[in-house]
Each structure stands twice: as structure tokens, then as C-alpha cells.
Backbone as JSON Lines, residues from 0, in Angstrom:
{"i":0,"aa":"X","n":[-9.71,19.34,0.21],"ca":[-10.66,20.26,-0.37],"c":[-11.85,19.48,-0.92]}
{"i":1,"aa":"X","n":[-12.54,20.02,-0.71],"ca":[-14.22,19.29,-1.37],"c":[-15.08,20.1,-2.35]}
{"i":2,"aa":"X","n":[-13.82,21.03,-3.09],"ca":[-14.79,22.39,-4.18],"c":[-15.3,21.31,-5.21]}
{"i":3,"aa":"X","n":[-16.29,21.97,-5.69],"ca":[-16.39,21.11,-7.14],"c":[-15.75,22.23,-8.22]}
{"i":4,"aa":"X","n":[-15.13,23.24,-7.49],"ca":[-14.03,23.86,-8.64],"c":[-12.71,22.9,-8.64]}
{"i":5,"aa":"X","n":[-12.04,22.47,-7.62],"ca":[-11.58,22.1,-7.45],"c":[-11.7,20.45,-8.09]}
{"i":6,"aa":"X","n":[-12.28,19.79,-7.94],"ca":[-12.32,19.04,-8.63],"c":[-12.28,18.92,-10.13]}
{"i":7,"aa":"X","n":[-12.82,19.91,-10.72],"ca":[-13.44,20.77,-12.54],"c":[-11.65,20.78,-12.55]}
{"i":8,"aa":"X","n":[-11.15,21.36,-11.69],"ca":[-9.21,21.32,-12.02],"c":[-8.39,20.19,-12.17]}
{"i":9,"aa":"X","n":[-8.82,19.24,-10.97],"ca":[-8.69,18.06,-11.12],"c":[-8.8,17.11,-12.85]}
{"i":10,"aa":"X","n":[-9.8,17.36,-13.15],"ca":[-10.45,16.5,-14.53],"c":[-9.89,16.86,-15.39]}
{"i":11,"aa":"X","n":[-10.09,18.63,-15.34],"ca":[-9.02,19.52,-16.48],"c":[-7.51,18.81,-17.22]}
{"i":12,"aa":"X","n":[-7.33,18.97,-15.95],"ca":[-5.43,18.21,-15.54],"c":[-5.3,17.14,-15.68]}
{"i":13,"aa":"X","n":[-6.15,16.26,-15.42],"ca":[-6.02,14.78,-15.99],"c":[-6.74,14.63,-17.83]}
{"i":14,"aa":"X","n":[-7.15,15.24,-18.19],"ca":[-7.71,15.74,-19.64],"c":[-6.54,15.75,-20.52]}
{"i":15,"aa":"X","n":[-5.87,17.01,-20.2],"ca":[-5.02,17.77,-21.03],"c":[-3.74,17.54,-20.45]}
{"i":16,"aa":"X","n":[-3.18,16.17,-19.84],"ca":[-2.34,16.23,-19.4],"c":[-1.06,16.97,-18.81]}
{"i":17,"aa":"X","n":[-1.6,18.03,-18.28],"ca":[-1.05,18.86,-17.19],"c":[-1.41,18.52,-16.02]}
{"i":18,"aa":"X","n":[-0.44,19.03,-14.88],"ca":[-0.42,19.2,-13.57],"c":[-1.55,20.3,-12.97]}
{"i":19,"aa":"X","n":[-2.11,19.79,-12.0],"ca":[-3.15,20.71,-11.95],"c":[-2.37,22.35,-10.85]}
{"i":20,"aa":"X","n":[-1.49,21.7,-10.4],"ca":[-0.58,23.48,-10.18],"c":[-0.43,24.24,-11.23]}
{"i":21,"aa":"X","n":[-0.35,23.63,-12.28],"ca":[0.24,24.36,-13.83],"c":[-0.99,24.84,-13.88]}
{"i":22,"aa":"X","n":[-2.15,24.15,-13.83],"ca":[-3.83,25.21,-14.44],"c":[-3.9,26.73,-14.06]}
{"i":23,"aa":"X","n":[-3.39,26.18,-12.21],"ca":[-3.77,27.03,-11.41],"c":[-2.62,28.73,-11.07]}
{"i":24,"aa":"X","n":[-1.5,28.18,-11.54],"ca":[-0.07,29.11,-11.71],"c":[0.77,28.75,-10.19]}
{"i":25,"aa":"X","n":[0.48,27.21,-9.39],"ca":[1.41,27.69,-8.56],"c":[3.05,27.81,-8.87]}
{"i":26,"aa":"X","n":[3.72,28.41,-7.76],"ca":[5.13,28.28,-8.49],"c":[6.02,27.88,-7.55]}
{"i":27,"aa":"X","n":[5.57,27.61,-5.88],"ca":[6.24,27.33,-4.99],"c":[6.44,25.49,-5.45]}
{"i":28,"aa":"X","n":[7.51,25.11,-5.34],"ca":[7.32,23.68,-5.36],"c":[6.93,22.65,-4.7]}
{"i":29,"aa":"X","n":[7.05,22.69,-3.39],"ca":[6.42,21.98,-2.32],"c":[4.56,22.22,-2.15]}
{"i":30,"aa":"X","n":[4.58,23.79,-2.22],"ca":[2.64,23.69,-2.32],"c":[2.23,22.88,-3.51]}
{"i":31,"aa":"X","n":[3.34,23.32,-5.0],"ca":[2.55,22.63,-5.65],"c":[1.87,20.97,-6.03]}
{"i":32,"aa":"X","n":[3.46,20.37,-5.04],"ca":[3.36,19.25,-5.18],"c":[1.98,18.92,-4.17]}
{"i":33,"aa":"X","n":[1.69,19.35,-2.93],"ca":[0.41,19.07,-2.23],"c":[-0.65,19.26,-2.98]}
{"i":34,"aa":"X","n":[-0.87,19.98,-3.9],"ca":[-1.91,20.65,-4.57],"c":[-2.19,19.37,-4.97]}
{"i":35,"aa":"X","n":[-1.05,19.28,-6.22],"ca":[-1.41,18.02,-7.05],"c":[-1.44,16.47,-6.49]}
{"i":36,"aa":"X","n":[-1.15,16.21,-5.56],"ca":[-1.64,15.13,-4.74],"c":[-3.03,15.08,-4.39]}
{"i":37,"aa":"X","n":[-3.38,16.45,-3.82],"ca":[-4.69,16.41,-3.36],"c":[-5.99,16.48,-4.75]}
{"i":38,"aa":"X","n":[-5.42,16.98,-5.43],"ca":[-6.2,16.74,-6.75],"c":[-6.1,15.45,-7.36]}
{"i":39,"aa":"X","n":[-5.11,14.53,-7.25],"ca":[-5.05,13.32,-7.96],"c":[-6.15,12.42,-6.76]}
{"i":40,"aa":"X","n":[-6.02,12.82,-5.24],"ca":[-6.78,11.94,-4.06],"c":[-8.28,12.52,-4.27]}
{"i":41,"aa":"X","n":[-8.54,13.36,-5.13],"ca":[-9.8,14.07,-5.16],"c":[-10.88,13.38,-6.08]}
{"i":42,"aa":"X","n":[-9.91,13.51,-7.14],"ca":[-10.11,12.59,-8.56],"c":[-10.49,11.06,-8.53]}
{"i":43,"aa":"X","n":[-9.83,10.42,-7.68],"ca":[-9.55,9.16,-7.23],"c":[-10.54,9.02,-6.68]}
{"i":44,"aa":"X","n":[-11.18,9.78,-5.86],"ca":[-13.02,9.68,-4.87],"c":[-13.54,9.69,-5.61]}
{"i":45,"aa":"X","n":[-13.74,10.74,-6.54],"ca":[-14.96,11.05,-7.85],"c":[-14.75,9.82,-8.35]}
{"i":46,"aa":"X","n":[-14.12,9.17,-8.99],"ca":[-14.31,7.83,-9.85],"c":[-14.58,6.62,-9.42]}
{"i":47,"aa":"X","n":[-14.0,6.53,-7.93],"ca":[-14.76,5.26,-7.21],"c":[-15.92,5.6,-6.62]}
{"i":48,"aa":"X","n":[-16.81,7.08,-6.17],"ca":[-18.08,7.24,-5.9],"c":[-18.79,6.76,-7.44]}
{"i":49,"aa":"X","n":[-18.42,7.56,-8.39],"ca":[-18.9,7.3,-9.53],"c":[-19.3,5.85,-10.09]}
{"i":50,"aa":"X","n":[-18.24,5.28,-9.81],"ca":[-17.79,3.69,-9.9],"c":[-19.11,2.88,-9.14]}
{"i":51,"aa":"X","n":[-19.15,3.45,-8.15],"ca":[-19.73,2.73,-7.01],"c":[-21.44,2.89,-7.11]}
{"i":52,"aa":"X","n":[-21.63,4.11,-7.64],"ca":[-23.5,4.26,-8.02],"c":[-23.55,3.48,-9.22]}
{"i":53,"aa":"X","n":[-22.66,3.22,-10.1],"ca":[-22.75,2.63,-11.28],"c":[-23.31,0.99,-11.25]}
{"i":54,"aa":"X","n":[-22.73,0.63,-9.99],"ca":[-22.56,-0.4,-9.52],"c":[-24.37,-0.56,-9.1]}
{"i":55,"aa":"X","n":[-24.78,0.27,-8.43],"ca":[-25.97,0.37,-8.15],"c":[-26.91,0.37,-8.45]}
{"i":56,"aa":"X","n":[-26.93,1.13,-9.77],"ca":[-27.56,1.38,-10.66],"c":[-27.96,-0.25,-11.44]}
{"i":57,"aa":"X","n":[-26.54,-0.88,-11.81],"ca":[-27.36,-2.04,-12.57],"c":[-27.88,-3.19,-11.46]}
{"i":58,"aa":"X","n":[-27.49,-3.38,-10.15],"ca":[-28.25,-4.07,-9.37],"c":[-29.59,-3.55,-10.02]}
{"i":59,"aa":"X","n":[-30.03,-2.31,-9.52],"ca":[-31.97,-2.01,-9.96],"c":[-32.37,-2.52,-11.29]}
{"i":60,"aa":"X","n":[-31.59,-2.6,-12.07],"ca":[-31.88,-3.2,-13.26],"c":[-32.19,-4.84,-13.46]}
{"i":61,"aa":"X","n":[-32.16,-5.63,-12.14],"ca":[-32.18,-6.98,-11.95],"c":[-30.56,-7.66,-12.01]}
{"i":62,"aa":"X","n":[-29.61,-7.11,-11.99],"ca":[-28.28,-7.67,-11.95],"c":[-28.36,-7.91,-10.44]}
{"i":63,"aa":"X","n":[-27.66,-8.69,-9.77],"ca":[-27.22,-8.55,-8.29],"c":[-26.03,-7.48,-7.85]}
{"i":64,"aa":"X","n":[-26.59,-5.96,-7.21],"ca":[-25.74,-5.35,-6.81],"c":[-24.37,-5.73,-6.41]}
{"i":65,"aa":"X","n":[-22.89,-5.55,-6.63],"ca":[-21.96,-6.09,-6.15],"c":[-21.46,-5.21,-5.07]}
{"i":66,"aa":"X","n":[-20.9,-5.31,-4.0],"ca":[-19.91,-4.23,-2.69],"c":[-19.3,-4.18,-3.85]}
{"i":67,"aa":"X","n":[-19.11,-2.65,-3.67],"ca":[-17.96,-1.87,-3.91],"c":[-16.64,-2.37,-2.69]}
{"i":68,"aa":"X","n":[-15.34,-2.37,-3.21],"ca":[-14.45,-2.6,-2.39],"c":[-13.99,-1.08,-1.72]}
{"i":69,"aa":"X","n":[-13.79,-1.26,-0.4],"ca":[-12.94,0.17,0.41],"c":[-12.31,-0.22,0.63]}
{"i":70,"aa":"X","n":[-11.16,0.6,-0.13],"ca":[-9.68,0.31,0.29],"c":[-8.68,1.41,1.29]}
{"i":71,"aa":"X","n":[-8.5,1.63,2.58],"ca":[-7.84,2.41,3.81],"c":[-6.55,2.7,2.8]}
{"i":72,"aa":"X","n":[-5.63,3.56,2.16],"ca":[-4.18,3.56,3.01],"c":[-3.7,4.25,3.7]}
């Protein structure tokens, strides 16, 4: 999923330490567990994109930009 609601659930859930199925009311156990995977792999982009302009940002400032690392699994 690529919502930025979805993500807003994501942050929620990592906030207030709940599961982000719990935000949402699932109750099947297997969807919920996908849910919350895909929200923790969602979360995990947002902070290394985030990570990664940050990175950018102080190169322009006269630092030497560093690569961001990409990591496959």
C-alpha cells in the first residue's frame, strides 16, 4: 500500500504502541498479521527516504553528501 492514510496508521501504531490491526479493528489473524507487516515495511521506507533527504540536505550545506546505503532482502 502507498496511502499516506496508511502510513498516518503506521506512525499512530508505532507512537502509542499498538498494532496497527488494533487501530484499524482487524480481527482475522492472518490478515492482521499482513497488515502489520506491511505497515512496519511502510514505516521502514518513510524513515530511510526521510533518512536519506536528510542526508542531502546537509551535503548543500557544504558537508560532503554521503550514499545512503540500499539494502535488498
Amino acid at each position: 500500500m502507498q496511502s499516506e492514510n496508511f502510513l498516518l496508521v503506521s506512525v499512530a501504531a508505532a507512537k502509542f504502541g499498538a498494532r496497527p490491526s488494533q487501530l484499524v479493528g482487524l480481527r482475522d489473524p492472518v490478515l492482521a498479521l499482513d497488515f502489520d507487516l506491511a505497515a512496519a515495511a511502510r514505516l521502514l521506507a518513510a524513515e530511510r527516504a526521510a533518512h536519506a533527504e536528510a542526508e542531502i540536505g546537509l551535503g548543500e550545506s557544504g558537508a560532503p553528501p554521503s550514499r545512503a546505503r540500499e539494502m535488498n532482502w
